[in-house]
Structures are given as C-alpha cells and as structure tokens.
N, C-alpha and C positions, 0 to 999 in steps of 0.2 A: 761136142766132145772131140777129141782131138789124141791120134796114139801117139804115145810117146815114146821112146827108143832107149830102153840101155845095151848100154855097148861095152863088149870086153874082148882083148885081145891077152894070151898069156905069152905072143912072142916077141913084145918088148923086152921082158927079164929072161929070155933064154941064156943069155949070154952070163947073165949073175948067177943065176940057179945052176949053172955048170953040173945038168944032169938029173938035180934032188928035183921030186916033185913038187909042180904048182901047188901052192895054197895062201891065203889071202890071211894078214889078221882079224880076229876073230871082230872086232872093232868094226871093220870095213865091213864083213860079213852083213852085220846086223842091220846098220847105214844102208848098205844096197837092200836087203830086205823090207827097213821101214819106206824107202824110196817109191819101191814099189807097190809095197801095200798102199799107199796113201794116192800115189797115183789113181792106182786104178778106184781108187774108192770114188775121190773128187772129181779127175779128168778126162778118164776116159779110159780106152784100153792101153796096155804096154808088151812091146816086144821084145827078146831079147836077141842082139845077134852078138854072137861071139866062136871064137872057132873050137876044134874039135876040143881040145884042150880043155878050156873054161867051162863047155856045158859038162863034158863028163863030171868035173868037179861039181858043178851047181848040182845035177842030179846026184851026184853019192849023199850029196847033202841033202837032198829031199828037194831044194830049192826052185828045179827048172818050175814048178806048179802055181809058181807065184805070176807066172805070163801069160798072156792070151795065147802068144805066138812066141816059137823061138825057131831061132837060125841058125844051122853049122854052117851055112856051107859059101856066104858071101866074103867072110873073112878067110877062109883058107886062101880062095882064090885073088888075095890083093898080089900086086906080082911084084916077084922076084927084087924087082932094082930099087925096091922102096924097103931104107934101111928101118925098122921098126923102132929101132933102139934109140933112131936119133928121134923118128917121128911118133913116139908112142902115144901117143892120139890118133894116127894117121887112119886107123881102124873106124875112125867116127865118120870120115867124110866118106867110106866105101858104103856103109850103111846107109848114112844118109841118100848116097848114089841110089841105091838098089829101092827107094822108098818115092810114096807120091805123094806131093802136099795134097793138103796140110797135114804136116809132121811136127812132132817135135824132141831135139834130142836133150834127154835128163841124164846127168851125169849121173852114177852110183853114189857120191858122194853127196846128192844133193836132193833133198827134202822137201818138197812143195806142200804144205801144208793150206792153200786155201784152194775154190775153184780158178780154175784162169778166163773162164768164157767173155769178162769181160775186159781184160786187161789184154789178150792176144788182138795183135795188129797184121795185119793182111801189110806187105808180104814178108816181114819180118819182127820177129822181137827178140831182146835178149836180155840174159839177167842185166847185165848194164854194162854203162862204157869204161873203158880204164884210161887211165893216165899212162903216155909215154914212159913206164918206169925201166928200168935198167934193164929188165931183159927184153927189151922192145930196143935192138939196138940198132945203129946206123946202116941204111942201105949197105953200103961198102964193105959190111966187118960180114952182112950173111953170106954163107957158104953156097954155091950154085954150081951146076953142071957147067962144062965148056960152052957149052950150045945155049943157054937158056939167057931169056932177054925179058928184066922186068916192065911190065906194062908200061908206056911214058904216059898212060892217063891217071895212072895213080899219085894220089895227093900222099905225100907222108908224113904230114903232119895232121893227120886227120886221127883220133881216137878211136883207141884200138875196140872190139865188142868181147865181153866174156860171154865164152860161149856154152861154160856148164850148165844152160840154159838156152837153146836156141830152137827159136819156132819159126817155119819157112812155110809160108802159105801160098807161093806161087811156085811151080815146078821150073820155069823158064831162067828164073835168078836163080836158085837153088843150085840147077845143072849147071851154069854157068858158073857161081861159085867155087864148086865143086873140083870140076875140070880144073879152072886155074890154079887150083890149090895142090888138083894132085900134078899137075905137069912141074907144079914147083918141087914138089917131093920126088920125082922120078930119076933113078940116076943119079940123084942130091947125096951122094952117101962119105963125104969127108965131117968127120966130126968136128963139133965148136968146140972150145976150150969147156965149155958146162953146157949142160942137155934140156937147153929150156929152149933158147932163142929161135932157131931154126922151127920150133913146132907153134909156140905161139905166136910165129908168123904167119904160117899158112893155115891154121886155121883162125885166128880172132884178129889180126892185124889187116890180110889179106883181106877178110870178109868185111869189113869195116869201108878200105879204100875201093874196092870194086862196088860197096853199093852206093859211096860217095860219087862215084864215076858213073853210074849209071842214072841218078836221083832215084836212088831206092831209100826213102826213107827209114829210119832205124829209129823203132820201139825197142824202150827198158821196163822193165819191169818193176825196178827199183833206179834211181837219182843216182843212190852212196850205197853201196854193200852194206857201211857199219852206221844206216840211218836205225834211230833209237826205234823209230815205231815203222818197224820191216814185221809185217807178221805172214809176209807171204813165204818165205824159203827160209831153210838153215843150209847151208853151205860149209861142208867138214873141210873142205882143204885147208886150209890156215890150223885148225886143230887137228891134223894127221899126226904131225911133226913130236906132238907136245903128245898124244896116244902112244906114239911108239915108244917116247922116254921116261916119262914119268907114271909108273904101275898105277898110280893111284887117282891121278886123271883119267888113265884110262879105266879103268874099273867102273870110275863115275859117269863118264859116258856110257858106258855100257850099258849099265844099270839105268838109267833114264831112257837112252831107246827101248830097253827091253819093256819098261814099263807101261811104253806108250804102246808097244804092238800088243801086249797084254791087252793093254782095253781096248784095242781094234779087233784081234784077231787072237784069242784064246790060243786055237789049234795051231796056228802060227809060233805061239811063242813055245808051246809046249813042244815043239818043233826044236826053236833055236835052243831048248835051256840048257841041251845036251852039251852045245858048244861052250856055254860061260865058266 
C-alpha cells in the first residue's frame, strides 16, 4: 500500500478572487471527494496538504475526515519569491519535498479506480508521457531569473511525463527532482504571455529530462490517456472546461460521481447531497 497526496493551494487565485472568499465548484468538490474515497479503499492511505486557506474550507464542508492525515502548515511556508500565480502547481513539489518514498502524488481531479500494487515501478511511474505540444515551448521563449542556468545535461527533446499521477519510490531522485524544479521556480516571477508553460515545465518537462540524465527509468501507467480499454483512472481535466459552460454536462457529471460514492460510501454521500 502506498499514501498518496492530495494537494491544494488557494494562493494561485488570490489575485482573481480580489478579496471574495475561496470556494471550488461544486463539480471539483465531488471529483476530489470520489478521489479520495477510492484511494483510500484500493491503495492505501491519503494525505492532505494544503494551506490554511483550503483546510478551513474542506472542514466547513465536513470534508477534512475523508484523510488519514492532513497538513496546514508545509504550504504556508513555500517562500516568498515563488510567484503562485505563475506556478500554481508549485504547491505539489513542497509536499512532495516534506514526504518519504514511497509516495504518491493524485491530483484532485484524478480517479484511480483499480489497485496499483502491481503496476508501480520503483523509482518512478507516471500517468504517461506527453508529446512536445505547444505548451512545452522552446528553451529560449521560458522565462528565468538573471542568475539561473539550465542544466547542459538535459536532453529536450526527451517526452515530457504527466504528472497528475506520479509515484516516486526512491527518496534520493525525488529530492533531487525536486530541488531542481524549485530553484527553477525561485525568483522566476516575469509572466508568459499564457500561464501554462513555465509550470509544466518544472514540474512534468523537467522531471522527465533529469531522469533521462540520470537513467532513471520512467514507468506509465497507461501507453495513450484516450486508449479505449484504460480502466485504471478517469482523469477530469479536459472535461473541467466543458463543467464550467454547459449546466447540463455538468449536472451529468455530477450526478454520476454522486452515484458511485453512493454505492461506496452512503454517509459520504449524504454528506455531499447538501451541496448538489
């Protein structure tokens, strides 16, 4: 069995919420909820770290009781020169820090629905690899401190790893990892023209070329995200976009997670029905 980590930070969107209080749609809610309950059924225990922000919300919601473990206090202290906004994942790789393999980080958004004990690979696995797509852009175009100097061992054309899934069962790469990811983040704080590039660089680009550079082999989970017969994970980012605009997709989602924590977890759902 193997814990696993969800992670939340609410100080990426300070800057949009200009003031109004945090809160998540209800959609997301439920998705982190079935995340967890399935986790902990099939894989072992799950932690939550998130800063003060995020738990107060989960518990008004009843929510914090869905984790073995939870944490305020390793995210408050990410520091200062690390702009959130650009890196709003940046919060995964402090957690990760603060943790001992074997670890693994599930995104909220992401559903495991089988056991993994024999699909995890010592010292790494991840949902799967990506293709160079457009926001994996040129060396040259990402944004950097005056001082920072990209590794010359890194290959870049090496396949980037999705990491809304990522199991690290050696401490020693992990740390290493890590470190390089956040020194890229530190001080980094000139914005891209769009707020992807810079974060899925350091975390699923970088981790990719440094374990090419070391021969750290890299286990996937899955070949293709959209192979026909995946019955290991659902993965909501691609249908976030399409929840938020069309009421009646999202509705149907809804309704289908709720249905499945129904037949897991009764007291669970009678939990969330408040929210739908």
């Amino acid at each position: 069995m193997t814990t696993g980590l969800h992670i939340f930070s609410t100080a990426p969107g300070v800057r949009k919420r200009a003031g109004k209080p945090f809160s998540l749609p209800v959609f997301e809610v439920i998705c982190q909820a079935l995340s967890a309950l399935m986790w902990r059924k099939l894989n072992g225990p799950i932690k939550f770290y998130g800063d003060r922000a995020a738990c107060r919300w989960l518990d008004g919601l009843g929510m914090l009781d869905l984790y073995d473990t939870v944490d305020d206090r390793v995210l408050e202290a990410i520091p200062a020169d690390i702009n959130q906004e650009i890196f709003w994942a940046g919060a995964k790789l402090f957690a990760l820090q603060a943790e001992k393999a074997p670890v693994a980080m599930v995104d909220t958004d992401l559903i495991v629905w089988k056991p993994l004990d024999g699909l995890l690979q010592d010292p790494l696995t991840v949902l799967h690899r990506e293709d160079l797509i457009e926001c994996y852009i040129r060396k040259e175009y990402l944004k950097i401190r005056p001082d920072y100097v990209f590794d010359p061992g890194w290959d870049w054309t090496v396949r980037p790893c999705n990491t809304a899934f990522a199991y690290f069962g050696d401490d020693a790469f992990k740390d290493r990892y890590v470190e390089k990811a956040v020194d890229f983040m530190r001080g980094n704080g000139e914005y891209p023209k769009e707020m992807v590039s810079q974060m899925v660089f350091a975390e699923q680009r970088l981790l990719a070329m440094e374990a090419v550079k070391e021969g750290v082999p890299i286990h996937t989970l899955v070949g293709d995200p959209f192979e026909a017969g995946n019955e290991v994970f659902t993965h909501l980012w691609g249908a976030k976009n399409i929840a938020r605009n069309d009421r009646g997709q999202c509705r149907l989602l809804i309704l289908s997670m709720m249905n499945k924590i129904k037949e897991e977890d009764s007291s669970l759902y009678e939990k969330l029905r408040k929210l739908v």
